[in-house]
N, C-alpha and C positions, 0 to 999 in steps of 0.2 A: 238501245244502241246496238247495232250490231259490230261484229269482228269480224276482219275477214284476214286470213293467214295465210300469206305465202312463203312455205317452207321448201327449201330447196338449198341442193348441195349445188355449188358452182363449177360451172365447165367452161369453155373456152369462149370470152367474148369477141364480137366484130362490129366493126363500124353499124352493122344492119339492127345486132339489138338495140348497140346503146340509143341510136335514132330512135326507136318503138320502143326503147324503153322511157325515153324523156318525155316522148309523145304523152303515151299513158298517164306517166306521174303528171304531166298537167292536165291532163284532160281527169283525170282521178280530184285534183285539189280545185277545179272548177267547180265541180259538180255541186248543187246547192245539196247541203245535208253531208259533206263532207268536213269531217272534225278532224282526224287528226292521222298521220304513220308515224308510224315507229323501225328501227330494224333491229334487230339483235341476231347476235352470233352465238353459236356453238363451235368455239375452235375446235373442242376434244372429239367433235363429228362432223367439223366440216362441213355444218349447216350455216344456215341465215334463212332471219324468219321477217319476213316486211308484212307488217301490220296494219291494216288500213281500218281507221272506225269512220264510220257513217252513221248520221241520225237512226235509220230504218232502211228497210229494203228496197225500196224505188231508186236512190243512188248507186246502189247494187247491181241492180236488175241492167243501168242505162251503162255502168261501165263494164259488163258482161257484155252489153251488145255494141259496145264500140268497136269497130271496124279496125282500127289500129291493134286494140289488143285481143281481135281474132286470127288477129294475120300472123302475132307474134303467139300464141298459144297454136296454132297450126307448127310451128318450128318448134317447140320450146325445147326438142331434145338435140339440138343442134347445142342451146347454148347451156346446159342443165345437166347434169348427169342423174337426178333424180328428181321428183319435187311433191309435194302432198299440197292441197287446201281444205282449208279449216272454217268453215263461216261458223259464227258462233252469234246470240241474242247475249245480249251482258243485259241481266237483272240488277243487278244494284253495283256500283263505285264508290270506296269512301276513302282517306286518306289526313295526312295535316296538311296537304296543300303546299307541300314544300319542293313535290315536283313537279318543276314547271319545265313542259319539251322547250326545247331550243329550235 
């Protein structure tokens, strides 16, 4: 499974992201080999971290070169006052199965 994190402090949004950003999140949960996001905050720094898992890298790879989210990674410091990415291979997950995303 991979991980892919995007970590960033929030800056002022407009009409132009949240369009490229709805775009992406569908075209992200289309993608065959797409399992699952998450988001989580850091209020004490002002972060938020959206979490995308994907089977393997080829889901990866196709919404890397989606067109909509090179148009909004071209801007991103418009809407962002910082941001890091994280892709990550996850080797093993275990748990009681008690949480379940909503």
């Amino acid at each position: 499974m991979i991980c892919c994190q995007f970590i960033f402090r929030p800056g002022e949004y407009d009409e132009e992201f949240l369009r490229l950003d709805q775009q992406i999140e569908t075209f992200a949960r289309a993608l065959p080999g797409f399992i699952d996001v998450e988001t989580w905050t850091a209020p004490e720094h002002g972060l938020v971290n959206a979490i995308y898992y994907f089977t393997d890298q080829a889901p990866v790879k196709e919404l890397a070169r989606f067109p909509t989210h090179l148009a909004a990674k071209d801007q991103v410091h418009r809407w962002y006052d910082g941001y890091r990415i994280v892709i990550s291979e996850v080797t093993t997950t275990y748990g009681d199965d008690r949480l379940i995303n909503d």
